[in-house]
DRENVONU-641918 format. One record per residue (C-alpha): residue number from 0; x negated, y negated, z. Coordinates in nm, 3 decimals. Layout:
% DRENVONU-641918
@i NUM, c1 X, c2 Y, c3 Z
...
//
This chain:
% DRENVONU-641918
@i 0, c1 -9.259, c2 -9.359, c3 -6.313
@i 1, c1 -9.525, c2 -9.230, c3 -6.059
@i 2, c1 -9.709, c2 -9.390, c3 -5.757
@i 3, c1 -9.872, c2 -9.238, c3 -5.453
@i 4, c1 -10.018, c2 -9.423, c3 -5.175
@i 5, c1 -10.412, c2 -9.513, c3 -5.148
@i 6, c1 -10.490, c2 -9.615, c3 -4.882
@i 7, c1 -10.306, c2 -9.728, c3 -4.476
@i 8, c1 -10.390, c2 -9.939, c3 -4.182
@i 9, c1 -10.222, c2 -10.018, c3 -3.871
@i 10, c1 -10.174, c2 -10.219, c3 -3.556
@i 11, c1 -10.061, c2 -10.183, c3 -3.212
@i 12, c1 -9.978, c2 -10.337, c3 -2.952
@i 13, c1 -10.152, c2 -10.219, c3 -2.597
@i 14, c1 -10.063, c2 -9.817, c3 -2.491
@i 15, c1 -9.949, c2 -9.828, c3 -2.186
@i 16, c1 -9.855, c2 -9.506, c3 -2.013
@i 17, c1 -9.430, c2 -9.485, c3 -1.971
@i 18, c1 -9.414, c2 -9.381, c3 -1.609
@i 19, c1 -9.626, c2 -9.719, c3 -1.507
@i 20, c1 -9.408, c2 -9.929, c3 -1.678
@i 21, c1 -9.038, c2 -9.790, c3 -1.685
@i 22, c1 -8.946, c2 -9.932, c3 -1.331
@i 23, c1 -8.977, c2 -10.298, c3 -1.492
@i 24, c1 -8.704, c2 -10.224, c3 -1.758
@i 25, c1 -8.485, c2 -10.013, c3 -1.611
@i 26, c1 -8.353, c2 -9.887, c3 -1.299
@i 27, c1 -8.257, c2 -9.560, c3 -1.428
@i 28, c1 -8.650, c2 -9.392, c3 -1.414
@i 29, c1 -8.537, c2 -9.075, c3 -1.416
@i 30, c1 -8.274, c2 -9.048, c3 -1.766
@i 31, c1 -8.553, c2 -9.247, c3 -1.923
@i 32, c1 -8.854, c2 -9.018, c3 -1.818
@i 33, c1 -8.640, c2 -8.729, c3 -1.965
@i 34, c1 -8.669, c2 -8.841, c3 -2.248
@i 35, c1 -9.038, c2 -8.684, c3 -2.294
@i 36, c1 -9.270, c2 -9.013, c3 -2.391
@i 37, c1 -9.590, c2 -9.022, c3 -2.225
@i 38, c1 -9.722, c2 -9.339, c3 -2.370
@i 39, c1 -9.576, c2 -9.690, c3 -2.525
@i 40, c1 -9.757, c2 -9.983, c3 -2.720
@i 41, c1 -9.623, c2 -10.319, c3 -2.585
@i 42, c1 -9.771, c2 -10.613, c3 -2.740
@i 43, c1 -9.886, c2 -10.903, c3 -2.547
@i 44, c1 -9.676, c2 -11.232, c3 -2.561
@i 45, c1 -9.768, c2 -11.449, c3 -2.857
@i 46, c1 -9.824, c2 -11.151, c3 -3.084
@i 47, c1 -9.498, c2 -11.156, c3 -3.332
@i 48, c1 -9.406, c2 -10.908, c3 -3.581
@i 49, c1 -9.572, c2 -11.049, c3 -3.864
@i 50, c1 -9.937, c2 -11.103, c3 -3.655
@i 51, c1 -9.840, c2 -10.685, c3 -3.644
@i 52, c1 -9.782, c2 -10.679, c3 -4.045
@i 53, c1 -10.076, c2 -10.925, c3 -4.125
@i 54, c1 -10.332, c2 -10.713, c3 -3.947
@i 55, c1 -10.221, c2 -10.356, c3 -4.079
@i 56, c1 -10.168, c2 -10.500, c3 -4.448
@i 57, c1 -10.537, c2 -10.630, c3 -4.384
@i 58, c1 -10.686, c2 -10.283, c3 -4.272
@i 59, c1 -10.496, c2 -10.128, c3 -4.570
@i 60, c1 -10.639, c2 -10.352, c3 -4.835
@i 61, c1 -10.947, c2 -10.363, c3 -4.694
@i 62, c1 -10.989, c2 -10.002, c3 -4.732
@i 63, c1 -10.889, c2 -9.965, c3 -5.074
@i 64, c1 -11.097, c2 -10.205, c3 -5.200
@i 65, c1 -10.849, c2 -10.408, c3 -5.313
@i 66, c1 -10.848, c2 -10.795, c3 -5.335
@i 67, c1 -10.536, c2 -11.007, c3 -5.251
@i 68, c1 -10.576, c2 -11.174, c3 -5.630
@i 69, c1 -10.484, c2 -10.771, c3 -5.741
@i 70, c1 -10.131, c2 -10.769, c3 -5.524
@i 71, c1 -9.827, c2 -10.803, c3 -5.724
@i 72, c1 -9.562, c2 -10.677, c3 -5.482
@i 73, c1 -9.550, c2 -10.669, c3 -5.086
@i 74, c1 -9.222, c2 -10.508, c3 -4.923
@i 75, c1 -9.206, c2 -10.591, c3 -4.576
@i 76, c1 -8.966, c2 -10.328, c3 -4.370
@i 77, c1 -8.878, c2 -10.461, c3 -3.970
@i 78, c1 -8.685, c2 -10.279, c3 -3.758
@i 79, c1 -8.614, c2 -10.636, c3 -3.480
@i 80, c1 -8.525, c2 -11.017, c3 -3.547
@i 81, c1 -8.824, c2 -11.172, c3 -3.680
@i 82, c1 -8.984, c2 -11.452, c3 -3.492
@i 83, c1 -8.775, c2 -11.719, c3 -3.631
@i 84, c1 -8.391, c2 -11.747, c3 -3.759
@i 85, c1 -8.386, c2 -11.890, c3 -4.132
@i 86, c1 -8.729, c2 -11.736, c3 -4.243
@i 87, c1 -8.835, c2 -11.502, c3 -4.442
@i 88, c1 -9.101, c2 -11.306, c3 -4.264
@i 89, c1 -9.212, c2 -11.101, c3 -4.608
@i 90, c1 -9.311, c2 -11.432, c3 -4.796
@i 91, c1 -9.502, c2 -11.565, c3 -4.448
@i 92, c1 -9.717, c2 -11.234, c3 -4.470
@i 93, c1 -9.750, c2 -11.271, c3 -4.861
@i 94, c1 -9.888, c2 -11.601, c3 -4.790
@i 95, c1 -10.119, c2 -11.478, c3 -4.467
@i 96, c1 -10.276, c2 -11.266, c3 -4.689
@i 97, c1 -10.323, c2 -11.480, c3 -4.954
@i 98, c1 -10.171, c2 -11.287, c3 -5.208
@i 99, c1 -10.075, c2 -11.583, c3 -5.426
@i 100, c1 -9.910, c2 -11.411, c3 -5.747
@i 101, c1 -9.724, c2 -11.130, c3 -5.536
@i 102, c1 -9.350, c2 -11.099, c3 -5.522
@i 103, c1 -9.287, c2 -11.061, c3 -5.160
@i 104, c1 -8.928, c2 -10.829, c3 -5.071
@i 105, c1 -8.764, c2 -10.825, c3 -4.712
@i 106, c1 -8.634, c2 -10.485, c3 -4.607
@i 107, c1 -8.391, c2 -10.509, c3 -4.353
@i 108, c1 -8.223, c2 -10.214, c3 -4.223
@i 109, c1 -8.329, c2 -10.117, c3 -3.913
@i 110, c1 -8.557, c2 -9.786, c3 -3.826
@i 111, c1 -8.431, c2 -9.654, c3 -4.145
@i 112, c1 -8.624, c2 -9.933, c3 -4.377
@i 113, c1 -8.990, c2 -9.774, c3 -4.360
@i 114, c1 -8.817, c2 -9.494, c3 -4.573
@i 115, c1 -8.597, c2 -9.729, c3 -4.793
@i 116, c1 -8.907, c2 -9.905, c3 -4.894
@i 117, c1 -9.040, c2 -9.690, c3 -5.056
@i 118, c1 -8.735, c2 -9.627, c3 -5.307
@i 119, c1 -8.788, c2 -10.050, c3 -5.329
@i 120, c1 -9.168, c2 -9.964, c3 -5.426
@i 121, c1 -9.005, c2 -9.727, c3 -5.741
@i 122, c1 -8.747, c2 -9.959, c3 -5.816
@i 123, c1 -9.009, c2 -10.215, c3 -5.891
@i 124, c1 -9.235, c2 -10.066, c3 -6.080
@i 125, c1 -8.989, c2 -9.898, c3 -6.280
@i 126, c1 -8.830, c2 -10.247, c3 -6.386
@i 127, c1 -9.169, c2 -10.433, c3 -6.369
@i 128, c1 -9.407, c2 -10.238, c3 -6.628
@i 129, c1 -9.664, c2 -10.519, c3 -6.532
@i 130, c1 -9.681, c2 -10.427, c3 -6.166
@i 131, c1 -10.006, c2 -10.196, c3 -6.104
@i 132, c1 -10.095, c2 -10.278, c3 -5.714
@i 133, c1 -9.794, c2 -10.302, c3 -5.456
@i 134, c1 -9.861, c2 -10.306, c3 -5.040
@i 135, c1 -9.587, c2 -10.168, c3 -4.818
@i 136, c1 -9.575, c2 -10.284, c3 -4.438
@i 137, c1 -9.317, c2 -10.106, c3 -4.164
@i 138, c1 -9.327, c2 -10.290, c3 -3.858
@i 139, c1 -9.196, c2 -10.361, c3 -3.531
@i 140, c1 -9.205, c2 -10.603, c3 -3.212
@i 141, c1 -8.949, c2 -10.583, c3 -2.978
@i 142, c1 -8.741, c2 -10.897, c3 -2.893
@i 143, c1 -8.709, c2 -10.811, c3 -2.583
@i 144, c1 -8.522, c2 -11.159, c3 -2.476
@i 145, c1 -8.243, c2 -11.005, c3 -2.663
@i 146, c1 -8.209, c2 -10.589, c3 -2.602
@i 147, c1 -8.426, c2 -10.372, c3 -2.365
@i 148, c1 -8.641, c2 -10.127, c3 -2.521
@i 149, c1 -8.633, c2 -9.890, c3 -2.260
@i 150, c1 -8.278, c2 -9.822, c3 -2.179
@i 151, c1 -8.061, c2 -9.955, c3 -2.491
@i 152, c1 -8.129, c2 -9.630, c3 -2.699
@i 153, c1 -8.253, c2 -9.295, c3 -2.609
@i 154, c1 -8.519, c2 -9.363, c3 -2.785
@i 155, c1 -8.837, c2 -9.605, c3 -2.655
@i 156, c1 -8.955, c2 -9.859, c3 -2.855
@i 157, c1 -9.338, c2 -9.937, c3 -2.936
@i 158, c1 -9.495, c2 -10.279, c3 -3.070
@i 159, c1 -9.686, c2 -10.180, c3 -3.391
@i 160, c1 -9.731, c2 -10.155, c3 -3.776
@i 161, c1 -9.863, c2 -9.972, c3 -4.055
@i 162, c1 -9.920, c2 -10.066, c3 -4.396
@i 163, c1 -9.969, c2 -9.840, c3 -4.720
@i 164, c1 -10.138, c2 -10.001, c3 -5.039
@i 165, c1 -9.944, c2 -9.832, c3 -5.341
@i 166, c1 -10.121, c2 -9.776, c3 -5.685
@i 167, c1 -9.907, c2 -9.704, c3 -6.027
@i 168, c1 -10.051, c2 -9.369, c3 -6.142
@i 169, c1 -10.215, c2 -9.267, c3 -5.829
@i 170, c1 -10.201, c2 -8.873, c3 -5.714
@i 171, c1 -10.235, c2 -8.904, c3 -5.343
@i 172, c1 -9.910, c2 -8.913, c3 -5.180
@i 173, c1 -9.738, c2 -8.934, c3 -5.451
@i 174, c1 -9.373, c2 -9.068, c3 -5.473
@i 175, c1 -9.122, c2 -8.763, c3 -5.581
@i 176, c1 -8.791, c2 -8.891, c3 -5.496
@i 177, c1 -8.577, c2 -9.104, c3 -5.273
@i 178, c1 -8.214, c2 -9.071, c3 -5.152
@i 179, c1 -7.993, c2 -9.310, c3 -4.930
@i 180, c1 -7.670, c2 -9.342, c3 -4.828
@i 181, c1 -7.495, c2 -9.597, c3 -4.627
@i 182, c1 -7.145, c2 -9.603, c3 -4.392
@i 183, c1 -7.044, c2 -9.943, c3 -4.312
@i 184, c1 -6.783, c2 -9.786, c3 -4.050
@i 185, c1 -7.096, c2 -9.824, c3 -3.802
@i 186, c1 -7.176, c2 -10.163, c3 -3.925
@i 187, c1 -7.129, c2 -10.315, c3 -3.560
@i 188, c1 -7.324, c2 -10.131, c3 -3.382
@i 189, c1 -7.615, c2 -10.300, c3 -3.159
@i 190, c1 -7.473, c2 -10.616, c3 -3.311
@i 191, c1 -7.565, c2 -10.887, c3 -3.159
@i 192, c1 -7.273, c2 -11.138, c3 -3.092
@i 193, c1 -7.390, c2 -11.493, c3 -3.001
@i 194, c1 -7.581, c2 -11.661, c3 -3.267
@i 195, c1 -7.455, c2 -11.616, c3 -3.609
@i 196, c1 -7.260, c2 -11.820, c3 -3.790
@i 197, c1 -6.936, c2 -11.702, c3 -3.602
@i 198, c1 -7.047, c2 -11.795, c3 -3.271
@i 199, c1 -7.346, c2 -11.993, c3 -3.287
@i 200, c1 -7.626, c2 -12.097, c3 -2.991
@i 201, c1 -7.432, c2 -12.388, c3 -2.771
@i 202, c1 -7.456, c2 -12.452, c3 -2.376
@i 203, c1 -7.286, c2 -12.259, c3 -2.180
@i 204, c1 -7.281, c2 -11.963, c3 -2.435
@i 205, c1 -7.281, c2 -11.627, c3 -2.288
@i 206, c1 -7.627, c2 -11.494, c3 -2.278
@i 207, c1 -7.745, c2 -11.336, c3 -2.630
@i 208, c1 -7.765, c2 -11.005, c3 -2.592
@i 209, c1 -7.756, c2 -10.702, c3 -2.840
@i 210, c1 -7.480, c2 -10.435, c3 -2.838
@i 211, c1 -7.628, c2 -10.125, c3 -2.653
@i 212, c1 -7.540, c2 -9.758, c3 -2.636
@i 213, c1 -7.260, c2 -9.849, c3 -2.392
@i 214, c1 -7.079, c2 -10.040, c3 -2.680
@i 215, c1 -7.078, c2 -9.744, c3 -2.880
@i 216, c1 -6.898, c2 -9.526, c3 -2.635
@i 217, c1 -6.595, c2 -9.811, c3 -2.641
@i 218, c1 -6.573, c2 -9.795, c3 -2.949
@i 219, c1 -6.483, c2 -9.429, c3 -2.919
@i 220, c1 -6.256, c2 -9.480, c3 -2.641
@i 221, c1 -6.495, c2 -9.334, c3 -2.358
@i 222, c1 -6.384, c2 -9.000, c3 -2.529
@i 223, c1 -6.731, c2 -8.769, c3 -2.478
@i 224, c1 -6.591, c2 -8.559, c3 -2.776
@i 225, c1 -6.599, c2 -8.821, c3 -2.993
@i 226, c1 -6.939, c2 -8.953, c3 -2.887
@i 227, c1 -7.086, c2 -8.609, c3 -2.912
@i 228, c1 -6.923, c2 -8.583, c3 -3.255
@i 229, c1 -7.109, c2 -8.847, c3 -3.371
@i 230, c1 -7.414, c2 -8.778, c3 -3.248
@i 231, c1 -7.434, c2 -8.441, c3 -3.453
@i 232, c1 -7.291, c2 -8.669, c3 -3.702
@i 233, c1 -7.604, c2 -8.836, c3 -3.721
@i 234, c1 -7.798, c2 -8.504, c3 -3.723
@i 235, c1 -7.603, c2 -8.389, c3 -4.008
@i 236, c1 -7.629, c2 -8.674, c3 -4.238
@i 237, c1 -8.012, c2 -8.694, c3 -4.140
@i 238, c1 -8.029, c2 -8.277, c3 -4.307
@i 239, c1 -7.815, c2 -8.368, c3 -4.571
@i 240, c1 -8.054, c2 -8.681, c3 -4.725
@i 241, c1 -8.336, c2 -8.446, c3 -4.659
@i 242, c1 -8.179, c2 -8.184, c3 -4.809
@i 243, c1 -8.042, c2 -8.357, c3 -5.149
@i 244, c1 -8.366, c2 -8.576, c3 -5.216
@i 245, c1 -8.517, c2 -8.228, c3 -5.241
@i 246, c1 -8.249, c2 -8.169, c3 -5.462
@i 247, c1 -8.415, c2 -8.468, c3 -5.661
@i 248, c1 -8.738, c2 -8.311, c3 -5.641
@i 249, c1 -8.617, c2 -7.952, c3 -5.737
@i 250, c1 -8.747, c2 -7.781, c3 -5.431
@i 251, c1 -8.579, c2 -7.676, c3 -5.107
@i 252, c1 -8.653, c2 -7.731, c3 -4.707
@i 253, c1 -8.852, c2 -7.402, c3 -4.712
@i 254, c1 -9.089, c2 -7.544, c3 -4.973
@i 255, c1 -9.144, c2 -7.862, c3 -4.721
@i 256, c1 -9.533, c2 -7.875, c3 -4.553
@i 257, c1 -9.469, c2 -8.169, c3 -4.387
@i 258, c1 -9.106, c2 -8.352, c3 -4.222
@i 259, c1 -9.124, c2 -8.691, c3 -4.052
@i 260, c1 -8.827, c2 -8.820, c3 -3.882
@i 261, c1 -8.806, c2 -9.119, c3 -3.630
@i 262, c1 -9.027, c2 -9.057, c3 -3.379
@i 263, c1 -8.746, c2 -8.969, c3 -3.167
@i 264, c1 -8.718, c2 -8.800, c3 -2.802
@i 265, c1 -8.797, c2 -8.428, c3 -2.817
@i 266, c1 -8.423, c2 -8.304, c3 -2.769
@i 267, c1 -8.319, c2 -8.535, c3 -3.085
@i 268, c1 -8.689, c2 -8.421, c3 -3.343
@i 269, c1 -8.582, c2 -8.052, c3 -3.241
@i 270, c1 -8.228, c2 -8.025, c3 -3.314
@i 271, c1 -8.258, c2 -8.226, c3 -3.673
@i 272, c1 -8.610, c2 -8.066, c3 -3.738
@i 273, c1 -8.405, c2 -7.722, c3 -3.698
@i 274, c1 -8.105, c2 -7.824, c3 -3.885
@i 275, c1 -8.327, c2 -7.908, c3 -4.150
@i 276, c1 -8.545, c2 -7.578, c3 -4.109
@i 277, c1 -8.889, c2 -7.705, c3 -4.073
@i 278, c1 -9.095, c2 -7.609, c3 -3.765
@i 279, c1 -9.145, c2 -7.887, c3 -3.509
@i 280, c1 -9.508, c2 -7.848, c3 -3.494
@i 281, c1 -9.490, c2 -7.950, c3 -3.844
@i 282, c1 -9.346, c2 -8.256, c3 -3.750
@i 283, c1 -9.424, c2 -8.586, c3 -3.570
@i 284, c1 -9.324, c2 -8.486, c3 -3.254
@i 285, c1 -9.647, c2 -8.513, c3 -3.052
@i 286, c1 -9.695, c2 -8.836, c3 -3.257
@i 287, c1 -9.345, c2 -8.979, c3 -3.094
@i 288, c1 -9.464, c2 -8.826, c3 -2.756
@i 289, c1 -9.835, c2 -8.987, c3 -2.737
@i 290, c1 -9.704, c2 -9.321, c3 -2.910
@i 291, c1 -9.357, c2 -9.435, c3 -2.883
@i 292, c1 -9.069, c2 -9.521, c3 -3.135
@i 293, c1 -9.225, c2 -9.842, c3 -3.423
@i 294, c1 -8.901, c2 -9.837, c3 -3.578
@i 295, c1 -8.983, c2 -9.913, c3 -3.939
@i 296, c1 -9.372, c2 -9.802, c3 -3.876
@i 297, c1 -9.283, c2 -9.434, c3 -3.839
@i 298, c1 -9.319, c2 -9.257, c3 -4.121
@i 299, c1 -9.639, c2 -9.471, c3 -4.265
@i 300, c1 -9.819, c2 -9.440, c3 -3.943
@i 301, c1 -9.735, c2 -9.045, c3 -3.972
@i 302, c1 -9.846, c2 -9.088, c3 -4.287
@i 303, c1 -10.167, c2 -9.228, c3 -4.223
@i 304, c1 -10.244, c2 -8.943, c3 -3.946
@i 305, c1 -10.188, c2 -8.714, c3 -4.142
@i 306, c1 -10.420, c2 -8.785, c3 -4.455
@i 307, c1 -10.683, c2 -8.848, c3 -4.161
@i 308, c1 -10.625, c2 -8.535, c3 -4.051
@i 309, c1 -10.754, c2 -8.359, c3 -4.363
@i 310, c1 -10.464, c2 -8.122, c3 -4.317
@i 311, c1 -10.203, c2 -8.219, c3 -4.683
@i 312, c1 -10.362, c2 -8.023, c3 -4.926
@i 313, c1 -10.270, c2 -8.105, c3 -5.241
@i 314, c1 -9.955, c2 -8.013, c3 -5.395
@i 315, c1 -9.805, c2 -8.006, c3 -4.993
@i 316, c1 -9.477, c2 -8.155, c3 -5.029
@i 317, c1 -9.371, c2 -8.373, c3 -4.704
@i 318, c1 -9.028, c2 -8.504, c3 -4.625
@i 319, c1 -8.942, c2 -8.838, c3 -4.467
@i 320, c1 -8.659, c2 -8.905, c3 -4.307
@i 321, c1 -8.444, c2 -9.157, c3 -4.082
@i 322, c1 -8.129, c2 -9.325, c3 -3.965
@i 323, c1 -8.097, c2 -9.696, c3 -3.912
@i 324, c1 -7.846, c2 -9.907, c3 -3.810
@i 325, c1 -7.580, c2 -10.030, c3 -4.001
@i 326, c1 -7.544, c2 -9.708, c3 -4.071
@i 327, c1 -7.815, c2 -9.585, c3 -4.322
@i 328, c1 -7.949, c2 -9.255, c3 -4.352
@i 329, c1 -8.264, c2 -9.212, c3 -4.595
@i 330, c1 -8.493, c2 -8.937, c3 -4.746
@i 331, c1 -8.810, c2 -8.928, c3 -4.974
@i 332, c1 -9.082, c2 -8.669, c3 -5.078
@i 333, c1 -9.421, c2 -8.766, c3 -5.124
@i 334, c1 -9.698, c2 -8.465, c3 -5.255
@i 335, c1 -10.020, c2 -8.459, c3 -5.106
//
């Protein structure tokens, strides 16, 4: 089974430079400036996650000439809550874009799900000989009622999404391989505790608040060992998918044009982009700089840049790869 992506779009929110706006998230400037971003998107209020989706899916389709009556699968990948509790935000886009006869998939794994979605994409059109046209959408929008994009990871968040309209038998970046695996050890991390079924909404509920980095240090004890252990932990397990998915594909890292991780600070993009063994200026690293973290959006949106740039020739091989919460780490190789 073969399929390459045709054709992106995106949306963002409004770049904003970091240094202008850090001082109204957090107090600590400094750690955050460290981190090496120059600019963020932050969308404007009103603008959800799936007015994000709906406009990139638009641009995508749009540009591969491809009518909504031609859409038989859309897999939606977000990285926050959705705007509402009890809805499915992948059949509100399928109907937004009028894409009447499509089956419409949720991904829902955090940062790691714009990678994920694609081995959804092969799934489907292995199983479903019928399906010819599918559109994949990574997006994000920060709820920032709930968690603060600035200072709860060491990563910053941007408002944006990217969308990829996939074609059964098309050449250009073509799927190879996925890999995944999953450790549900980590499952309650950046939980957030008020609000489920277990402890729903009422008055006088503590404020709702996601778990944050400081929550992940108590659950090692405050021991810096342990915390640094699993930080490399996460490093590892990022070189390992990369490295088995090539596996898969029957190539190793030094075969690799291309490696797209989270747009992650620079300390984080150089240590896995050297565990892995690809140089960092063939990474996304002055994408995560100039832009911000999109969660989900990542990879597509590095993608898209770089089949703008003109620079995959074909028969490049480029690895994608990420980490998400819950935890999930996730690999796939496209060729240009």
């Amino acid at each position: 089974m073969e399929y390459g992506l045709a054709a992106f779009g995106t949306a963002f929110g409004e770049r904003v430079a970091v240094k202008d706006v850090v001082a109204d998230h957090t107090e600590d400037v400094e750690r955050v400036l460290g981190y090496g971003y120059d600019y963020l998107h932050l969308a404007p209020a009103g603008v959800g996650v799936s007015d994000l989706a709906v406009a990139a899916a638009e641009r995508a389709l749009a540009e591969a000439g491809v009518a909504p009556s031609e859409v038989d699968l859309v897999v939606l990948a977000l990285t926050d809550i959705a705007e509402y509790l009890y809805w499915d935000a992948a059949a509100s886009v399928q109907a937004r874009l009028g894409l009447r006869r499509a089956e419409a998939v949720l991904v829902d794994q955090g940062c790691v799900g714009g990678v994920t979605a694609l081995d959804t994409l092969a799934g489907r059109f292995a199983t479903h000989p019928d399906y010819r046209v599918a559109l994949v959408i990574g997006a994000n929008r920060t709820a920032d009622a709930y968690w603060n994009r600035m200072s709860t990871h060491s990563l910053l968040f941007s408002d944006g999404a990217a969308a990829a309209v996939a074609l059964r038998g098309e050449t250009t970046m073509r799927w190879r391989a996925s890999y995944a695996e999953s450790d549900g050890r980590y499952a309650d991390f950046f939980r957030m505790d008020v609000g489920g079924a277990a402890a729903p909404f009422a008055a006088g509920s503590p404020d709702p608040r996601a778990r944050d980095a400081w929550d992940i240090m108590e659950h090692f004890g405050f021991d810096a060992t342990k915390v640094t252990d699993f930080a490399a932990e996460i490093d590892n397990r990022t070189a390992r998918a990369v490295h088995r998915v090539c596996k898969r594909v029957g190539c190793v890292e030094e075969d690799l044009s291309w490696l797209f991780l989270l747009n992650d600070n620079v300390r984080v993009l150089t240590a896995q982009a050297d565990l892995i063994g690809v140089p960092l200026d063939r990474t996304n690293h002055r994408l995560a700089v100039e832009h911000g973290h999109f969660g989900a959006a990542d990879h597509l949106i590095a993608l898209s840049r770089l089949r703008d740039s003109g620079e995959c020739r074909t028969g490049d091989l480029v690895a994608l790869a990420a980490n998400g919460r819950g935890m999930h780490w996730a690999s796939a190789v496209l060729e240009c």
